[in-house]
C-alpha positions, 0 to 999 in steps of 0.5 A: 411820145416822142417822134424819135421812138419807135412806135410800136403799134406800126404794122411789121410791113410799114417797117418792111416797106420803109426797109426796103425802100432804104435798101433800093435807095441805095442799092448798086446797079449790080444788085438791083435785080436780086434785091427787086426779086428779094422784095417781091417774095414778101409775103404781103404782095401788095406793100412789096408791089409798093415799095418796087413801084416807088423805086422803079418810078425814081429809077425811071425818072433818073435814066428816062432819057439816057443810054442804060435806060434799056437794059434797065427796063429790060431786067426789071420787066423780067424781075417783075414778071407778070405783076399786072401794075408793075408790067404797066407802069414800066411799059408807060415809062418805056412810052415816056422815054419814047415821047422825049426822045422822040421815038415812034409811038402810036396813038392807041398807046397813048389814048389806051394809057393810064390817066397817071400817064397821059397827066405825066406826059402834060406836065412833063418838060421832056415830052414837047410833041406837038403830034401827042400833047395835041391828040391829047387836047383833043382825045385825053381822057380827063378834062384836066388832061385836054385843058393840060395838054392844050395849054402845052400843045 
C-alpha cells in the first residue's frame, strides 16, 4: 500500500493526535486557550496530555526568552489545570527561562527538577550559568547530566 493512503488499521486517536497537533500548529494566539481546552476534553487523556505537551514545548521554546512568554504561561497553566505532567513541564520551561535570563533560582528547584530538565539545561546555549551548570557537575542526578554539565561548567 502505498504511503500516500490512509491506513485504515490506525487507531481513531493517531488520527486525532496528528489533527490536533495541525490544529496548535496553526492556531492564532487569540484562540490558543480554547482550542488547548478543546484537546483536552478528549476522551483518550493520555494522547490528548501528548499532543498539548508537544505543542506547549515548541511554544516554550519559541517565546522562552521573550516579553509574552508570561502571560503565555500563565494562561496555559490555567488550561492545563491540575494535569500533574502537564503542571510540571510548564513550571520547568517557567525555570528554563529563568536560568537564561538570569533570573532567581534555588538549588532545590534544580536538583528536585526532571532528568528532561537538568539534561535541557546542559545542552542548552540560552543557559550559561556558571553558579547551576556547576551545582549540576557536581549534584546532577545522571552521570551524563554531571559529565554534560561540567563539559559547559
Amino acid at each position: 500500500m502505498s504511503g500516500s493512503h490512509i491506513d485504515d488499521d490506525e487507531p481513531p486517536e493517531h488520527r486525532r493526535y496528528a489533527q490536533y497537533l495541525r490544529a496548535l500548529d496553526g492556531v492564532a494566539e487569540t484562540d490558543e486557550a480554547e482550542l488547548l481546552a478543546a484537546v483536552l476534553r478528549d476522551e483518550d487523556q493520555a494522547m490528548a496530555e501528548a499532543a498539548v505537551n508537544q505543542h506547549l514545548e515548541r511554544r516554550a521554546a519559541e517565546q522562552l526568552t521573550g516579553p509574552g512568554f508570561p502571560a503565555w504561561a500563565a494562561m496555559t497553566a490555567t488550561v492545563v489545570g491540575d494535569r500533574a505532567f502537564l503542571v510540571l513541564r510548564l513550571r520547568e520551561w517557567t525555570l528554563l527561562r529563568s536560568l537564561a535570563l538570569d533570573e532567581p533560582w534555588t538549588e532545590e528547584e534544580l536538583l528536585t527538577a526532571s532528568d528532561w530538565f537538568q539534561r535541557t539545561v546542559t545542552t542548552s546555549p540560552l543557559v550559561t550559568s556558571p553558579a547551576a551548570l556547576g551545582l549540576l557537575a557536581e549534584q546532577g542526578r545522571t552521570r551524563r547530566v554531571r559529565n554534560a554539565a561540567g563539559r559547559r561548567g
